[in-house]
N, C-alpha and C positions, 0 to 999 in steps of 0.2 A: 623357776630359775631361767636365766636369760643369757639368750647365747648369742657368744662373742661374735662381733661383724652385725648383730643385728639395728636397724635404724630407728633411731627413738618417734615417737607421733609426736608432731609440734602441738596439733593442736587437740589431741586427742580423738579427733572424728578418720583423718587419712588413714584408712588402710584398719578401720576399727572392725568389729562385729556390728555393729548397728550399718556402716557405711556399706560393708558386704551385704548384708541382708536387702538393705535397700536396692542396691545393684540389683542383686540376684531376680528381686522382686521384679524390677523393671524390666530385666532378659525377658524373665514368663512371663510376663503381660505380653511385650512385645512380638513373639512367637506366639502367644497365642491369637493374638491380632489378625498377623502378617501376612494369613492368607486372604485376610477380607481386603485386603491392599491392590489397588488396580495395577496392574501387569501392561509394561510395554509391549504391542503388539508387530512391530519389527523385524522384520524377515533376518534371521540371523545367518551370516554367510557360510557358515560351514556344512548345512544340514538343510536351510530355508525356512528351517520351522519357527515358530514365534520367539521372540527373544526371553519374555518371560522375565527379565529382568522388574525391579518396582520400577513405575513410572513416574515421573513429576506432573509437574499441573497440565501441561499439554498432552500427555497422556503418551509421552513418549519417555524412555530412560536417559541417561547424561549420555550414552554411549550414540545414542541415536537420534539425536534432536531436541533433547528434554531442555538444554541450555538457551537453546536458540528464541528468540522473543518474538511474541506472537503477538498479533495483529498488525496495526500501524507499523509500528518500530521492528520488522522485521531483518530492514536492511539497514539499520542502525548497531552500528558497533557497542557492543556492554561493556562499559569503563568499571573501572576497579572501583569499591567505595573507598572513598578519600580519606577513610579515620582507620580502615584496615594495617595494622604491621606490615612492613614492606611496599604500602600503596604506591608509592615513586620507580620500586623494580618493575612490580607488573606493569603499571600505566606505558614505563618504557619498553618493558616488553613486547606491550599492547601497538603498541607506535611502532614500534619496529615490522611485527609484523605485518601490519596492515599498511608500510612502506615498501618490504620489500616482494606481496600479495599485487601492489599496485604494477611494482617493476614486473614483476612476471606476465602481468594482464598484458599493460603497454608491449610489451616484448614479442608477445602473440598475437597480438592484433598487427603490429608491423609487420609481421611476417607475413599478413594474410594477400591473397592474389586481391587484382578488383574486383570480378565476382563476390569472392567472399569480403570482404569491405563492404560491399554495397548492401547485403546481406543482412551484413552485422549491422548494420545502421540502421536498415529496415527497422532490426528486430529493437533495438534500442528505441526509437519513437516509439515503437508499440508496446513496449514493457518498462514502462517508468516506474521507479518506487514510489513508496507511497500507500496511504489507502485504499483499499479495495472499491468502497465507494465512487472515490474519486474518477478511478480509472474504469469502472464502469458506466458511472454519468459520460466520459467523455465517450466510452463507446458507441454508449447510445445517441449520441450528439450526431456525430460524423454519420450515423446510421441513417437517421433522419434529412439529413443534411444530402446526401448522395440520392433519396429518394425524392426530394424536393428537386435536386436537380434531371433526376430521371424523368417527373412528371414536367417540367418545366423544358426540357431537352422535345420530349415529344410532340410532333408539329400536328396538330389539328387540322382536320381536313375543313377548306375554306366552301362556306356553305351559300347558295344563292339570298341575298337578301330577299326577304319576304312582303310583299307589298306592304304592309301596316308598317314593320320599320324603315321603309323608303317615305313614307309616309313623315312618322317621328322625325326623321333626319331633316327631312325636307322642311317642318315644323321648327326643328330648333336652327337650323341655318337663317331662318326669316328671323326669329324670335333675335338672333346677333346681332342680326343686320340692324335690327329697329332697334336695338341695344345702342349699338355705335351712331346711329344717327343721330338720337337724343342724347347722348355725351357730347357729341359736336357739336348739338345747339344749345346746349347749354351753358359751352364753351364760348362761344361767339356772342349769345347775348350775355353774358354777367358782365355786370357794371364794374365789380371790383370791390374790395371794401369802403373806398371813398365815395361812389359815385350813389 
């Protein structure tokens, strides 16, 4: 018998005994699983000890970096998927905040003296986003580049020429001279195309 206030199954599966069972079934799998599940390792602030929360694919939890996108794209904002319910709130949400994240930056950096301007600028060249790659090949550029100039900066102590190349020198200075002589006779007799 069937008691009043109670909701009929539309389709007979909502809220059935088979639907339950299935449930249930999937709870105990999933507990029994759940310890082989990797654990964020995350200093948790109350205590320091590990967070212990599950981890995501970076091996951190939602609470502590698990959202955040790893590698290239790390300093790239994660937009809402577009076919999501509500994707037009979040996206504005999304906009807003990372308008009014910019205001706050802008707002601190004016405040900063020149010292720390100069600083921050520094530190800006040297920390670009981007690839990892990238910004390592350029390190090693400028690396090379500063050595090149070190070895290039240092002045060579000037050595007595050694008679054999006083010698060569003396050799190719004639070798010009008879260079330039026979260009200029050659210059003086040519007839010309007509002649």
């Amino acid at each position: 018998m069937k008691r009043a206030g109670t909701p009929e199954r539309p389709g007979g599966w909502r809220g059935s005994a088979a639907q339950i069972a299935v449930g249930r079934a999937s709870i105990m799998r999933w507990n029994s699983i759940r310890h082989l599940q990797p654990r964020c390792g995350a200093a948790r602030k109350r205590d320091g000890e590990p967070c212990q929360n599950l981890a995501m694919g970076n091996g951190r939890c939602r609470c502590h970096g698990g959202r955040t996108p790893k590698g290239d794209g790390y300093h790239l904002p994660v937009w809402p998927d577009g076919k999501a319910p509500g994707a037009m709130t979040k996206l504005n949400k999304k906009l807003n905040a990372l308008d009014r994240a910019a205001a706050k930056r802008a707002k601190r950096i004016a405040a900063f003296t020149p010292e720390q301007r100069q600083r921050y600028d520094a530190w800006r060249r040297t920390h670009k986003p981007g690839p990892a790659a990238v910004r390592d090949r350029a390190k090693a550029e400028r690396q090379q580049a500063a050595s090149v100039r070190k070895m290039l900066s240092e002045s060579r102590p000037e050595t007595a020429p050694s008679d054999e190349q006083a010698e060569l020198e003396r050799l190719l200075a004639d070798r010009k001279a008879e260079l330039a002589r026979a260009i200029a006779k050659k210059q003086t007799n040519d007839p010309g195309a007509f002649g």
